[in-house]
C-alpha positions in Angstrom: -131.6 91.5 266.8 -134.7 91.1 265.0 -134.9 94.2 264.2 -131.6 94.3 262.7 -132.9 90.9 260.9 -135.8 92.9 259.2 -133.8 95.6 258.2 -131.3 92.9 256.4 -134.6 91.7 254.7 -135.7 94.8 253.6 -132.8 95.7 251.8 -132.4 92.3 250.5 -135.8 92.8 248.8 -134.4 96.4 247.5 -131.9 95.1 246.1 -134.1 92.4 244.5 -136.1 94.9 243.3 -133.3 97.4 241.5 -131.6 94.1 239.9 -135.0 92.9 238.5 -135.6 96.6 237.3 -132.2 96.5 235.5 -132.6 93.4 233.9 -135.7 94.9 233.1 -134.2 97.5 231.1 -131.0 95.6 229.5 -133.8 93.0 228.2 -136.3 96.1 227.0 -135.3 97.1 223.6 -137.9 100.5 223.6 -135.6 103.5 223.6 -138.6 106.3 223.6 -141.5 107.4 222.4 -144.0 110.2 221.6 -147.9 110.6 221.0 -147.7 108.5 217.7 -144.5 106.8 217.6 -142.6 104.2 220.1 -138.8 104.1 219.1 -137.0 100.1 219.6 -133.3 99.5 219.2 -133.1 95.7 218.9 -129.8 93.6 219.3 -131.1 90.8 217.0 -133.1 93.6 214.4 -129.5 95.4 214.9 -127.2 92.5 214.1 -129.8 90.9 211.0 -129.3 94.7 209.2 -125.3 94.6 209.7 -124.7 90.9 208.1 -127.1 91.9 205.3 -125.6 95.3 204.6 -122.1 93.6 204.9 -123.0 90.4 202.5 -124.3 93.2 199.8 -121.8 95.0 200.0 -119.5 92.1 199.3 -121.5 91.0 196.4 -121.4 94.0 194.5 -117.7 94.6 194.7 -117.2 97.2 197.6 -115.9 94.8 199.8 -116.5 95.7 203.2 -118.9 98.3 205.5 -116.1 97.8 208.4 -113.9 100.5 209.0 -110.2 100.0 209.1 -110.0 100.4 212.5 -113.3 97.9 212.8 -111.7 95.6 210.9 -108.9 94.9 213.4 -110.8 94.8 215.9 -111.5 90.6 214.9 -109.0 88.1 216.0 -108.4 85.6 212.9 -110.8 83.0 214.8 -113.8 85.6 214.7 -113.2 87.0 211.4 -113.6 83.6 210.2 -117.0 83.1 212.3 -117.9 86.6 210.7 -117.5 86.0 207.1 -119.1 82.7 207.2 -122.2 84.3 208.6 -121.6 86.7 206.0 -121.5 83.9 203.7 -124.8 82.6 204.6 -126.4 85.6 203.9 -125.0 85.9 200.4 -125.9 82.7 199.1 -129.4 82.4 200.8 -130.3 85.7 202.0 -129.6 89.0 199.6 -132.7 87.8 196.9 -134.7 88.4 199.9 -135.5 91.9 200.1 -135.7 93.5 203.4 -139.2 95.6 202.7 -140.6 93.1 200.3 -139.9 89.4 200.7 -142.7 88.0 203.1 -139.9 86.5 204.5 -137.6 89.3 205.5 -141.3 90.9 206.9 -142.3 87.6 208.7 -138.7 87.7 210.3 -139.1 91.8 211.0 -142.3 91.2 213.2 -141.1 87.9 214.8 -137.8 89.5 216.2 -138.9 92.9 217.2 -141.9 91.7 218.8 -140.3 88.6 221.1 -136.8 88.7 220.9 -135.7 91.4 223.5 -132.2 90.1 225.1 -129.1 88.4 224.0 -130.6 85.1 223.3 -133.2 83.5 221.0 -136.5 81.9 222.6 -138.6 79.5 221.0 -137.6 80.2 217.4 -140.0 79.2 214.6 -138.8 76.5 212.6 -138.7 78.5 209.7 -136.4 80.9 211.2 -134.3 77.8 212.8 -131.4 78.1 210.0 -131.5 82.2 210.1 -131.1 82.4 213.8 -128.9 79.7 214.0 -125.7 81.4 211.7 -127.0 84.6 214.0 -126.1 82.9 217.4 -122.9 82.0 215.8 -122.1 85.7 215.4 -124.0 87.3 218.0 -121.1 87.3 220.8 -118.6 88.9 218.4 -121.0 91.4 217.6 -122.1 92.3 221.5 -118.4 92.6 221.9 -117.3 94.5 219.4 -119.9 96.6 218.1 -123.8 96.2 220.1 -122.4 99.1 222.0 -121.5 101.4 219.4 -124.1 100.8 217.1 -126.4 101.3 220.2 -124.7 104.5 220.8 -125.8 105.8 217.1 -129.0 104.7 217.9 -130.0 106.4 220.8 -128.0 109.6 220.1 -129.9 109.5 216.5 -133.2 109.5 218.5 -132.4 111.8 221.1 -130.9 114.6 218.5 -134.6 114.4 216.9 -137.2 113.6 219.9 -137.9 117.2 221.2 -138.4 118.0 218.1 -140.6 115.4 217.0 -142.9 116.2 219.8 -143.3 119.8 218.8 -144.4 119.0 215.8 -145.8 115.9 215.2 -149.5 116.9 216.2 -149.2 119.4 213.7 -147.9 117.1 210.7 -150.1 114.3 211.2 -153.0 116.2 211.3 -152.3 118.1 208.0 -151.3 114.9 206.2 -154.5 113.0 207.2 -156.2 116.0 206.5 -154.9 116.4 203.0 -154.6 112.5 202.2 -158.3 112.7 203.7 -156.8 108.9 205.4 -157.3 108.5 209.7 -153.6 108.3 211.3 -153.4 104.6 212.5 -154.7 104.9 216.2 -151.9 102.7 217.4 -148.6 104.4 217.9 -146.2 103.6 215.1 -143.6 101.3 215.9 -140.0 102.5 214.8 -137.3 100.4 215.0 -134.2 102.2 214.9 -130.9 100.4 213.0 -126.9 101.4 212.8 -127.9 99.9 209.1 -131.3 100.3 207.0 -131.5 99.0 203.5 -129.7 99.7 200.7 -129.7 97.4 197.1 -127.3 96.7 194.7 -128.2 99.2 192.2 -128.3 101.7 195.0 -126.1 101.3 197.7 -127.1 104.3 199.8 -128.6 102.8 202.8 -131.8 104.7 203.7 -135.3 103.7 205.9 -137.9 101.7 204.9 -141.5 100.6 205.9 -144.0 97.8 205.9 -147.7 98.3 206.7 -150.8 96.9 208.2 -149.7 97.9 210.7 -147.4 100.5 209.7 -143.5 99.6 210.8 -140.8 101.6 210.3 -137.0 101.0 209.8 -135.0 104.2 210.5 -131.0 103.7 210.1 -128.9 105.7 212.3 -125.2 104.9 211.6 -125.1 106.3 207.8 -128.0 108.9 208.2 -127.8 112.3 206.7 -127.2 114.4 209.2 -128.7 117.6 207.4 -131.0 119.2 210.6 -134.9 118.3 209.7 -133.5 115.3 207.2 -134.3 112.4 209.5 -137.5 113.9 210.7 -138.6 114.3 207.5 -137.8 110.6 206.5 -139.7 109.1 209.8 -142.9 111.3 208.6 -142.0 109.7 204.7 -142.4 106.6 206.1 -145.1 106.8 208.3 -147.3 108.7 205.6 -146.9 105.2 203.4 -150.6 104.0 205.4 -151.8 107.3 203.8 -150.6 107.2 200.4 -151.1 104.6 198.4 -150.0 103.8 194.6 -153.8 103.4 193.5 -155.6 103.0 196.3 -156.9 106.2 198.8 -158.2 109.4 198.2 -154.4 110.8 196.9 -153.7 107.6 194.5 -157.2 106.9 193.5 -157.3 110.7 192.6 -154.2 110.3 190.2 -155.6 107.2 188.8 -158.8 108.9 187.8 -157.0 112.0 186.1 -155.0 110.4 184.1 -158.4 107.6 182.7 -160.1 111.1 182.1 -157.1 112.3 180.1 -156.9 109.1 178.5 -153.4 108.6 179.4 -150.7 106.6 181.2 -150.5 107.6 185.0 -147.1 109.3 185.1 -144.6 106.2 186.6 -144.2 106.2 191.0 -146.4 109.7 190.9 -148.3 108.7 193.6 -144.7 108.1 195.5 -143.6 111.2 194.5 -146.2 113.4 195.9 -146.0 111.4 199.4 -142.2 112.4 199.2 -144.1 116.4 199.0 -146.7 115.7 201.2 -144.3 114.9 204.0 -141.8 117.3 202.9 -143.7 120.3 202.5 -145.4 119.7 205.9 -142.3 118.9 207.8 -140.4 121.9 205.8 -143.2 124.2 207.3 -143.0 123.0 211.1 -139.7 123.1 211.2 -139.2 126.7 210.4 -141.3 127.4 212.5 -139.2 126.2 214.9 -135.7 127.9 213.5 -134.5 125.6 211.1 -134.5 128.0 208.4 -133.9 127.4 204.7 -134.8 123.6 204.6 -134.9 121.5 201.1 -136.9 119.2 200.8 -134.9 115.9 201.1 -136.7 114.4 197.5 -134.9 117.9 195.9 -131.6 117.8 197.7 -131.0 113.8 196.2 -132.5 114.6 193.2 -135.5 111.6 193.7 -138.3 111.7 190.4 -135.9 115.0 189.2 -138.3 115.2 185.8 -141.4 116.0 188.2 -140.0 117.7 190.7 -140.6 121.7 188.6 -144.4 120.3 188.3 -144.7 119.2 191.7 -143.3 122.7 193.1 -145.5 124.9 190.9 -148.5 123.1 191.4 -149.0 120.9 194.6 -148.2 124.3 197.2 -151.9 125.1 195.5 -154.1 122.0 196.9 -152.0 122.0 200.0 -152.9 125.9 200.7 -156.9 125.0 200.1 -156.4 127.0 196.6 -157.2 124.3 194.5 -158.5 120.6 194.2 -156.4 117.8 194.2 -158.0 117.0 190.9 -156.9 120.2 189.0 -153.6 120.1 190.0 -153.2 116.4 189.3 -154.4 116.9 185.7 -152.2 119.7 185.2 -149.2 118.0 186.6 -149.9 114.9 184.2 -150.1 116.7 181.6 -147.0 118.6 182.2 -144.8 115.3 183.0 -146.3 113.3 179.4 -146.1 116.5 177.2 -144.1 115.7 174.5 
């Protein structure tokens, strides 16, 4: 008998153990990682992106982000919880911009860092009103669309993981090279959203980053799904701690050209050679790896169009070691103010 009594103990315990682990995992919010990034999908990061993305979308006129067939998925009761929520956002929220309002930033950290289950611990008081219209809400969205947009997330990820591992050693090291910037020694956190960020004067919803430390928002739901494009995008983002608009060896370089040419600095330059930097670089691995004929995402959407002919005559030639950064800098400014 007390032998039998052990064994009844020790699987007691086992099962302790396994439920514990579970929990574990349900509360966890990390999804992956690699040798420089650790990938999050958070239910409250998750939720705070999908009532933003719904209230702009509302205020600019193209009424809803739901589906037809998401739309009737809310009884009258919670589609009435739903756009009051939505409400909230639009009259106190949507001048708060996601990447730049200290606000949205503080809010960023403070969820992703502490609030890993289905309910809110110890919320700051300045986040008391925010999470309170979010608690409202955040059964109808666990029960009608946590799972899904979870599902995005993770199949996002795991479409572009293996990949990212080949290559990243390579692309970080040519980037820091090049941008003569150190990688930040602490893996990058990436948080992974069905929605990103999008504006009103553009609504197409795309990733975004704060840094110090570098953060990154990746959106999952409405990403291109060109092969390389979202790859491309996470090293974008991540190169923003190595690129700077006048600060760094890259902007402080394009700042000094232009004062020696007595001239304006062309406008965003320094954002459009990070969009080459990290193109060309992640162009290069990948076709290495098979994914052949790759454009570079700035070219396929068209983003700074009037310097992109400058950019792809004369940057290949620092970035091959056949010229300074200087020379080609001067030559691109003077090809973008020419007359």
């Amino acid at each position: 008998m007390r032998k039998v009594g052990k064994t009844l103990i020790h699987i007691l315990l086992a099962l302790i153990l396994v439920c514990q682990s579970v929990q574990a995992q349900a509360n966890s919010s990390k999804i992956g990682e690699s040798e420089y990034f650790e990938f999050y999908s958070n239910f409250w990061f998750n939720l705070h992106h999908f009532v933003y993305q719904e209230a702009l979308y509302q205020k600019v006129g193209t009424k809803t982000i739901l589906s037809k067939e998401e739309s009737k998925l809310l009884s009258s009761g919670q589609k009435s919880i739903f756009e009051s929520v939505v409400e909230y956002y639009k009259v106190n929220l949507l001048d708060e911009d996601l990447r730049m309002s200290d606000f949205m930033t503080d809010f960023k950290h403070w969820v992703t860092d502490t609030q890993t289950g289905f309910a809110f611990k110890e919320v700051p008081d300045q986040f008391q009103a925010l999470c309170k219209e979010l608690k409202k809400i955040s059964s109808i969205y666990q029960d009608l669309f946590w799972n899904n947009h979870q599902k995005y997330n993770n199949q996002t990820l795991n479409e572009n993981i293996n990949l990212i591992k080949t290559i990243e050693k390579s692309v970080v090291e040519k980037l820091s090279n090049q941008t003569r910037e150190r990688w930040q020694r602490k893996k990058i956190r990436v948080d992974i959203t069905a929605y990103a960020k999008a504006t009103p004067r553009n609504l197409r919803d795309r990733p975004y980053t704060t840094t110090y430390p570098t953060h990154i928002v990746m959106n999952s739901k409405t990403a291109d799904g060109t092969p390389g494009n979202w790859l491309e995008l996470l090293f974008h983002e991540a190169s923003h701690h190595l690129i700077g608009s006048s600060t760094g060896f890259v902007g402080g370089t394009i700042q000094d050209v232009a004062r020696s040419l007595q001239t304006q600095s062309p406008r965003s330059l320094w954002h459009a050679y990070l969009f080459y930097f990290s193109g060309f670089y992640v162009k290069e691995a990948i076709e290495q790896k098979g994914i052949n004929n790759y454009e570079l995402y700035m070219k396929r959407n068209q983003v700074f169009a009037r310097y992109i002919p400058h950019l792809e005559k004369f940057l290949p030639l620092y970035l091959k070691g056949e010229k300074s950064l200087a020379d080609v800098t001067r030559d691109i400014i003077l090809k973008i103010n020419k007359p």
